[in-house]
Every structure is written in structure tokens, then in C-alpha cells.
C-alpha positions as MATLAB code, in Angstrom:
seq = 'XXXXXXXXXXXXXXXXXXXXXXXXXXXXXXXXXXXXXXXXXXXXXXXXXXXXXXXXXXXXXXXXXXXXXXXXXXXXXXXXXXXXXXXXXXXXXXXXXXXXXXXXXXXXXXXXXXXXXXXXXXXXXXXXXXXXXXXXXXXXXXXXXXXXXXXXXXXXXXXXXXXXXXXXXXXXXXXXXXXXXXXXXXXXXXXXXXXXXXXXXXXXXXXXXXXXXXXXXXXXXXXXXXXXXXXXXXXXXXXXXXXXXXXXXXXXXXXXXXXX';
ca = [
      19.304   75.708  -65.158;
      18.698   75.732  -61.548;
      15.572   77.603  -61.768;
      14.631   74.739  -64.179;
      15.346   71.551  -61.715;
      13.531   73.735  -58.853;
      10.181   74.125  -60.821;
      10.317   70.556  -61.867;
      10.856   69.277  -57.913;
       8.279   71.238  -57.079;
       6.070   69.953  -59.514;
       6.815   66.525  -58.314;
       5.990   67.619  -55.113;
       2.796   68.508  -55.995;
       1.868   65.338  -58.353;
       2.489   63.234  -55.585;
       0.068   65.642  -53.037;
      -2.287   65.143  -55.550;
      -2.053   61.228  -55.457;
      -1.876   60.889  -51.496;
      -2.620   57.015  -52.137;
       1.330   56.192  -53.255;
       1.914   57.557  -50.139;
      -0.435   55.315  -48.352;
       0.112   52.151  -50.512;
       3.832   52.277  -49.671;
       3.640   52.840  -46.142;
       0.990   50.365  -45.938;
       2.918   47.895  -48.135;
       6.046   48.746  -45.483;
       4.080   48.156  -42.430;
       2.405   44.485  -44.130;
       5.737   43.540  -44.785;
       7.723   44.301  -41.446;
       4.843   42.995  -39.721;
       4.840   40.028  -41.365;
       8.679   39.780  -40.986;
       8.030   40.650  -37.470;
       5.766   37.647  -37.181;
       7.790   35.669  -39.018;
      10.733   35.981  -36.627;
       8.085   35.361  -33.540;
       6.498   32.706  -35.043;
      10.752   30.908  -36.146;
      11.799   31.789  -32.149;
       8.426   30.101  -30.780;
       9.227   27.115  -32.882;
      12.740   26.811  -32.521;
      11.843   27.305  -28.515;
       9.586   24.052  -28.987;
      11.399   21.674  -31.059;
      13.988   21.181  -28.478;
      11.207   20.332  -25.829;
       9.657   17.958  -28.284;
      13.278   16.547  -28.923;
      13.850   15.301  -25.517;
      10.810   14.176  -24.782;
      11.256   12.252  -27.373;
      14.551   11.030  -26.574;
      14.432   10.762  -22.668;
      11.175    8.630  -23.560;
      13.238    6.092  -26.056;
      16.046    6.262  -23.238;
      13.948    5.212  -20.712;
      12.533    1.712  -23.385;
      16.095    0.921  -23.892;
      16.729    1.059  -19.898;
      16.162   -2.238  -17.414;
      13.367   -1.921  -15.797;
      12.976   -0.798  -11.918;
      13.017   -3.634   -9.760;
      10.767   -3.063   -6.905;
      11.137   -6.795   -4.862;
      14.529   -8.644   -4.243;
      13.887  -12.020   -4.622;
      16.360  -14.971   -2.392;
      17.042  -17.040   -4.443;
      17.600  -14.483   -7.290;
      17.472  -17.114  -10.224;
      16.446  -20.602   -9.518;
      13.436  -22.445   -7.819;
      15.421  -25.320   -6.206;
      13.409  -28.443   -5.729;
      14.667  -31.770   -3.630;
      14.546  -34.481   -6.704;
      11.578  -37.152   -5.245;
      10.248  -38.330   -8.517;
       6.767  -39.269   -7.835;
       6.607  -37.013   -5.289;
       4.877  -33.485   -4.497;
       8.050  -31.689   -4.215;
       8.495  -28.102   -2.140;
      10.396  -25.253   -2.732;
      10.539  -21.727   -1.383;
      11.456  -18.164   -2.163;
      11.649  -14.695   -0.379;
      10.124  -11.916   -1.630;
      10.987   -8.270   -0.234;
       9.608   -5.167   -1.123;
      12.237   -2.712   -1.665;
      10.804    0.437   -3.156;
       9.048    3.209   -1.116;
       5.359    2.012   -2.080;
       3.082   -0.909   -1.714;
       3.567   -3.281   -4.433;
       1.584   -6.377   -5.595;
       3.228   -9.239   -6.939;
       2.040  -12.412   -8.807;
       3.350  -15.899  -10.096;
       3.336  -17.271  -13.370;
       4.161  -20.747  -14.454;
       4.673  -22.824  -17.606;
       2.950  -25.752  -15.967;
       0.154  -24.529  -14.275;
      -0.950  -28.458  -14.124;
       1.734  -29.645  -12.058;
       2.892  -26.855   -9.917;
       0.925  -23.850   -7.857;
       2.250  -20.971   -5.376;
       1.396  -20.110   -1.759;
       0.252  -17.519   -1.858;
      -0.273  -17.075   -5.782;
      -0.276  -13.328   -5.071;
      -0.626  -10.641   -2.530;
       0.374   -6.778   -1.703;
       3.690   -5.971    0.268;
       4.330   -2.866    1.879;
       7.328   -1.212    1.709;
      10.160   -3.065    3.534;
       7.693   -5.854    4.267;
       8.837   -9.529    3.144;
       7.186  -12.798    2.614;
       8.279  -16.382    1.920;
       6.400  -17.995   -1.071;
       6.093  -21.866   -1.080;
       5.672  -23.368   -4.472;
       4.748  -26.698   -5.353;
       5.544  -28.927   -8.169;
       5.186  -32.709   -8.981;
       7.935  -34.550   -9.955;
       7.118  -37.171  -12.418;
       9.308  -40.568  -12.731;
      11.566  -41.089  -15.482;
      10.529  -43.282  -18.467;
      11.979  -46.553  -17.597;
      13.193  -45.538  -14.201;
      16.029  -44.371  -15.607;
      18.357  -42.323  -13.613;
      18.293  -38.452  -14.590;
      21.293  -37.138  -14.889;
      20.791  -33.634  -16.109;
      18.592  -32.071  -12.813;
      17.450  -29.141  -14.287;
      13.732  -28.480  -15.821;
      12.019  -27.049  -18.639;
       9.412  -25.282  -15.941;
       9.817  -21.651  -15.576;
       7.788  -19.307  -12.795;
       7.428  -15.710  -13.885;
       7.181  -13.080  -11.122;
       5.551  -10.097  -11.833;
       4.858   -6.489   -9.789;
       2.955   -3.441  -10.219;
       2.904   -0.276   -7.893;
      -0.606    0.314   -6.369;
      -1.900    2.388   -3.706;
      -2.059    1.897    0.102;
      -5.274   -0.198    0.951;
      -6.194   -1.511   -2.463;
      -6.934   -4.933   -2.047;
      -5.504   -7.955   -3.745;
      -7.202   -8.624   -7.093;
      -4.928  -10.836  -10.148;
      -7.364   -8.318  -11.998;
      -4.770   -5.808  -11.030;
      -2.351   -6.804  -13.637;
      -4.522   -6.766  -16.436;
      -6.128   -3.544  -15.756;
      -2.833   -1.830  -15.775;
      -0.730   -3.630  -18.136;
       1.655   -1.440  -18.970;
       2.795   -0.611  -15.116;
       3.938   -4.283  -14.856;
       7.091   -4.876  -14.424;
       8.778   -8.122  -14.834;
      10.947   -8.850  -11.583;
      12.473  -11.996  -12.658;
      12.103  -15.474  -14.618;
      12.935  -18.548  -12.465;
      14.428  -21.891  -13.855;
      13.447  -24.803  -11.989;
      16.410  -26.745  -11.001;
      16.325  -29.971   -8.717;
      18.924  -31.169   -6.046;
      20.034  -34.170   -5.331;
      18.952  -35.006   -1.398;
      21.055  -37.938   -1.045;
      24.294  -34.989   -1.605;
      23.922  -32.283    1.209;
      24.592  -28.776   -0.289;
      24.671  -25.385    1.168;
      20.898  -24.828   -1.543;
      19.289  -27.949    0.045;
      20.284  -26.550    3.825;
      19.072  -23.029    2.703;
      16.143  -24.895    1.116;
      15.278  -26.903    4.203;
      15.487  -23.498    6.759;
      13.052  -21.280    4.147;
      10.504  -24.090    4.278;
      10.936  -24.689    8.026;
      10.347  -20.791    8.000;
       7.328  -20.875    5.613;
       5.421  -22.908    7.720;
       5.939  -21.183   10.508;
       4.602  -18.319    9.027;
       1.409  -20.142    7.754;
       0.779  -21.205   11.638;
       1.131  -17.640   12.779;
      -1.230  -16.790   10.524;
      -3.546  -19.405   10.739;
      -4.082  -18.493   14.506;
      -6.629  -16.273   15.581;
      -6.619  -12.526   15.878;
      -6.138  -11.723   19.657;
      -9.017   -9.806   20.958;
      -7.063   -6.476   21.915;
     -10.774   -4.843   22.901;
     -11.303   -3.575   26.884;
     -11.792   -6.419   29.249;
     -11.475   -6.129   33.179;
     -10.730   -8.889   35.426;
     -12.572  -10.017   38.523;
     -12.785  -13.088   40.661;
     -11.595  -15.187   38.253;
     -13.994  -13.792   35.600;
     -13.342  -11.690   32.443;
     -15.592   -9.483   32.106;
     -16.010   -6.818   28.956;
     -16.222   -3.057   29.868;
     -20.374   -2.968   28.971;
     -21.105   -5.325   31.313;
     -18.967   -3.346   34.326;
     -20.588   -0.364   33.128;
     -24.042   -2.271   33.630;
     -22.764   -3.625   37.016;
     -22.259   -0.218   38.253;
     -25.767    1.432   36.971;
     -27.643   -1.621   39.044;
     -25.615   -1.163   41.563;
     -26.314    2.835   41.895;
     -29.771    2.168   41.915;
     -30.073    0.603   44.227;
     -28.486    2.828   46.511;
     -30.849    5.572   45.367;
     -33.892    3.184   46.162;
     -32.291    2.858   49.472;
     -31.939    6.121   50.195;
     -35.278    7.230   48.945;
     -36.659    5.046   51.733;
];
């Protein structure tokens, strides 16, 4: 009986040398599929290695919509654009704007009534740590029947906008529309008038930021000072060309001299 299951193992044996392609096929069929297992496995790691990238992008990015925005100026007063109550008057008012971020910022005013009121300056650049004091002007219109208003506050709002730009850009309001989505909305300003027949603490503050607004217009107003060489003599001012001119003439002269 063992003689028997020898002789047929060995005739296996040689069936299958005879058809070398089983052999093949299954290795070949083993190889595919661990391969493709192999991949599969690379390809699930390099995805799973991704999705959490993608994830937090995604969510730092919806954190950062849901977050107040930067502020990059402090504005004094924070909330309100206090006015002195004149009706019929071209009333005054005044804010401080400082730049409090490590970059030059522009900044720009917005108003509901662009017909009655206007800001000086409407715009400009700040560098960093570098304030300014903003005048703006609105007229006050009478009351229908000259009727005392009690409730001092105004529908008028001024928006203040700012956008980071680069040291030496100049001043353009094109600024803001170019680069939309860098603005950032610093603050929106109620107007709210004050009684000048009550002194209060606003009205003083009021009174000193104007006095300190024009001021500042004067300084600027003034000329540069000329900060190039000049040299002093007899009661003359004199620029360094023409005392380098002096001195040539005066050279030659002592080489005609001399030559004689």
C-alpha cells in the first residue's frame, strides 16, 4: 500500500513538472495580490496621513472666521464722534488714531452722510507706533420748528477702516478696493452731540484734541527747513558751491601771480 501512495506522489510530481504554468500562475497570482495589498496599505497610510492635514486646515481656517478681527489702530474716543450741539452750525469733532501693530497701516473714513460731514485727513498711512488726530466735520441742521432736541444723539455713523501695506507705498483710497479682503474693520462710530452750555469731562477732552489738531495742521503747513550745507560769512549765507567757487577764483589768481 505504501509502494502504491509513493508511485502516485510521484506521478503528481511529475504532472505538475509537466505543466510548469500552475506553478507560475500561482506565484504570479500571489505576488499581484500581496502587491496590491501592499499598495493598498501604502496608498490607506498616505491617506489617513493627509486627511488630518486637510482637517485642520479646514478647521483652524473656520476658527479663524468665527474669531474678532485684529485690530491694528486704537482709536480715543473708542466709540463715539462727540460733536458740540450748534444747530446751524459747521460743527467739529476729533479723534486719535494710533497705529499699534508692527507694520505700516493705512486707514480710511466712511460716513453715512457724505453730504453733510467730511474727515481731515480722509485717509493716510501710519507707521508703526505713529499717531494722528483726525478732525471731522459735520453740519448740524436746526430742528423743525425750533424745537428743542432732547435726545442728542444721531443717526450718522463714520466707519473706520485699515489694511496692512508695505513701507513706502503711497496713499491711494484705491488701496482698499484692490485688496478687499485684507480690510479690516477697526470700529463703527455713533455720532453723539453735547450740550456746550453743560461743561463735561467729553466737551474738555473735545476742546484739547481740537486745540491739538490744529496745531498739528500749522506744523505741517510750514515749510520744510532746508537741512542742505550752508556756511556763514559776513552776514551772508552762502551754499557750499558757491565757497567752493570762491576758493577756485581765488587760487587762480595766485597762480597768475606767481606765474608773473
Amino acid at each position: 500500500m505504501a509502494i502504491v501512495d509513493r508511485q502516485q506522489r510521484s506521478s503528481e510530481r511529475k504532472m505538475f513538472g509537466l505543466c510548469p504554468f500552475w506553478q507560475t500562475s500561482t506565484t504570479t497570482n500571489y505576488s499581484s495580490s500581496s502587491s496590491s495589498t501592499r499598495n493598498l496599505n501604502h496608498n490607506g497610510s498616505r491617506h489617513s496621513e493627509t486627511m488630518p492635514v486637510k482637517r485642520s486646515k479646514t478647521v483652524s481656517s473656520i476658527a479663524r472666521s468665527l474669531l474678532p478681527p485684529r485690530r491694528r489702530l486704537r482709536l480715543d474716543p473708542s466709540n463715539n464722534l462727540y460733536f458740540p450741539y450748534e444747530p446751524g452750525t459747521q460743527a467739529r469733532s476729533a479723534i486719535r488714531l494710533k497705529n499699534t501693530s508692527k507694520s505700516h497701516v493705512a486707514f480710511k473714513f466712511q460716513t453715512t452722510a457724505p453730504k453733510s460731514c467730511f474727515m481731515r485727513p480722509p485717509g493716510g498711512i501710519l507707521a508703526p507706533g505713529e499717531s494722528i488726530i483726525a478732525t471731522v466735520f459735520k453740519f448740524i441742521e436746526r430742528p423743525e420748528n425750533n424745537e428743542v432736541q432732547v435726545d442728542l444723539k444721531s443717526k450718522v455713523k463714520f466707519k473706520i477702516m485699515s489694511l496692512k501695506v508695505a513701507a513706502g507705498v503711497d496713499y491711494l483710497p484705491e488701496l482698499f478696493d484692490e485688496q478687499r479682503d485684507q480690510v479690516t474693520v477697526e470700529r463703527i462710530l455713533r455720532v453723539v452731540f453735547l450740550d456746550v452750555g453743560r461743561p463735561s469731562p467729553a466737551l474738555d477732552k473735545l476742546k484739547r484734541q481740537l486745540a491739538e489738531a490744529e496745531s498739528a495742521l500749522e506744523t505741517r503747513k510750514k515749510p520744510a527747513p532746508d537741512i542742505g550745507p550752508r556756511v556763514g560769512g559776513e552776514g551772508l549765507v552762502i551754499d557750499e558751491w558757491k565757497e567752493r567757487r570762491e576758493k577756485y577764483l581765488a587760487r587762480q589768481q595766485v597762480e597768475a601771480v606767481d606765474s608773473t
